[in-house]
C-alpha atoms as one frame of an Amber mdcrd trajectory, in Angstrom:
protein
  26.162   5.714   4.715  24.155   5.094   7.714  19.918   4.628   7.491  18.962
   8.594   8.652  20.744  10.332   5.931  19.544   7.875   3.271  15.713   8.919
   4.743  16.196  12.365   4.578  17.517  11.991   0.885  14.385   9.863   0.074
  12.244  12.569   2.232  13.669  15.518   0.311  13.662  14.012  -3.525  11.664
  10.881  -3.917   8.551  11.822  -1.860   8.281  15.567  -2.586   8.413  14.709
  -6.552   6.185  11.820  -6.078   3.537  13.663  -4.269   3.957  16.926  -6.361
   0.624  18.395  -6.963  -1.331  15.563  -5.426  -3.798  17.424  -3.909  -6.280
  17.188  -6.567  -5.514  13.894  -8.076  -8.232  11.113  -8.535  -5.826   7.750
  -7.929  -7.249   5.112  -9.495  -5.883   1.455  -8.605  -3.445   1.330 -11.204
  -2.307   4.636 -10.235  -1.620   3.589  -6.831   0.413   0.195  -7.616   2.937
   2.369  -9.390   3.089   5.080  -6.759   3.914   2.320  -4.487   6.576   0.575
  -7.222   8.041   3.487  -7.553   8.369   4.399  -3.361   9.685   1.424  -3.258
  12.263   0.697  -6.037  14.046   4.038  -4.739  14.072   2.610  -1.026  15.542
  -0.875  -2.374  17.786   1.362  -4.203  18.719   3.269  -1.416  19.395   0.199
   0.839  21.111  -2.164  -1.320  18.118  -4.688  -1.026  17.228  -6.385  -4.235
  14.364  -8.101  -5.512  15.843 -11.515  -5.497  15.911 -10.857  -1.466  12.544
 -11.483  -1.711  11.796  -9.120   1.030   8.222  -7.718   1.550   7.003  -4.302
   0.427   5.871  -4.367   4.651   9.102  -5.587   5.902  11.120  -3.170   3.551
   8.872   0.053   5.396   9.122  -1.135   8.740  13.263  -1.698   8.644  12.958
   1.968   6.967  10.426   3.542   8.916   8.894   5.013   5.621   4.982   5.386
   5.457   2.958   4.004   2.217   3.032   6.962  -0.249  -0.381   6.563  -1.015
  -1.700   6.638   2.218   0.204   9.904   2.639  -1.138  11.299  -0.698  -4.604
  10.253   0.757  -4.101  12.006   4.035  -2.621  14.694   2.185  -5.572  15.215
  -0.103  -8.010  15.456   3.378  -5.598  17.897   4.851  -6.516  20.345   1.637
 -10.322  19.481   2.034  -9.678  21.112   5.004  -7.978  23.428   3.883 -10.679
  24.828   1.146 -13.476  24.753   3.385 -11.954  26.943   5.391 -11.477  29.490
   2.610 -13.875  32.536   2.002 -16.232  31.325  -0.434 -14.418  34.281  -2.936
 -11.328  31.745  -3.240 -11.131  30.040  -6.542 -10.556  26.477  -5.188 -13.649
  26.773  -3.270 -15.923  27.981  -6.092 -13.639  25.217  -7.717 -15.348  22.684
  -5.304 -18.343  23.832  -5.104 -18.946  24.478  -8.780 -22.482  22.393 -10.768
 -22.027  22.127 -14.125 -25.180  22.107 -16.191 -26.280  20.037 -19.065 -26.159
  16.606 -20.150 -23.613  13.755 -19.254 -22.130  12.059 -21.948 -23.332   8.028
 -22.368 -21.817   5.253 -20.200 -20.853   5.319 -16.831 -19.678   8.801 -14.878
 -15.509   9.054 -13.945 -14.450   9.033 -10.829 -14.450  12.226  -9.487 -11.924
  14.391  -6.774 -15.392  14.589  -4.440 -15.916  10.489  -5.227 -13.064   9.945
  -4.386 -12.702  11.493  -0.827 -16.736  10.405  -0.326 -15.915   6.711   0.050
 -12.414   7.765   2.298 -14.329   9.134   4.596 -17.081   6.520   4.407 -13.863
   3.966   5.333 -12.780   5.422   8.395 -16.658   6.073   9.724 -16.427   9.402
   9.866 -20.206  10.943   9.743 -19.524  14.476   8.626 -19.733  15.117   4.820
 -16.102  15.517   3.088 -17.767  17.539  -0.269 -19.321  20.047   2.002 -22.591
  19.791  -0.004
């Protein structure tokens, strides 16, 4: 089987189920690594390459042309940003997003949060407009 139909198999399955629902994930390092495991196990899979090859994660991509899935899950996740602030403010997601809870925080420290999370994204790639919209 030659490379494009293998890509549009791993397009079709692999990366829709992976990224299923994404949107609102917080990924947390440990989270990522097996995002990326699994992207790539499938694409060794796919292309007969195993791991006594000893072929780069990198070199794997480029021969495939694939993207890291959690970059796409992150660019993803700012394309629905996007997406909500441009909603009436009626919309649940936005009164989702936009929602203070009142009260007192439990003890230790705070979890990482969906707004966190896209905060320090956008503080990566310099971009001076606020991502939480607050």
């Amino acid at each position: 089987m030659n490379k494009e139909p293998k890509l549009s198999i791993h397009n079709i399955t692999a990366k829709a189920t992976l990224k299923f629902g994404s949107e609102a994930w917080v990924l947390k390092k440990r989270e990522e690594q097996r995002l990326e495991a699994a992207q790539m196990k499938f694409l060794r899979y796919l292309f007969g390459i195993t791991k006594l090859d000893k072929e780069k994660n990198q070199c794997i991509r480029q021969k495939t042309g694939a993207q890291n899935m959690v970059k796409e899950i992150k660019q993803y996740q700012k394309k629905w940003l996007q997406h909500v602030h441009r909603m009436g403010t009626k919309r649940l997601p936005k009164q989702a997003l936009q929602y203070k809870t009142k009260g007192r925080r439990n003890i230790g420290r705070p979890r990482k949060r969906w707004r966190d999370q896209l905060h320090l994204q956008y503080q990566g790639t310099g971009n001076t407009s606020n991502p939480s919209g607050t």
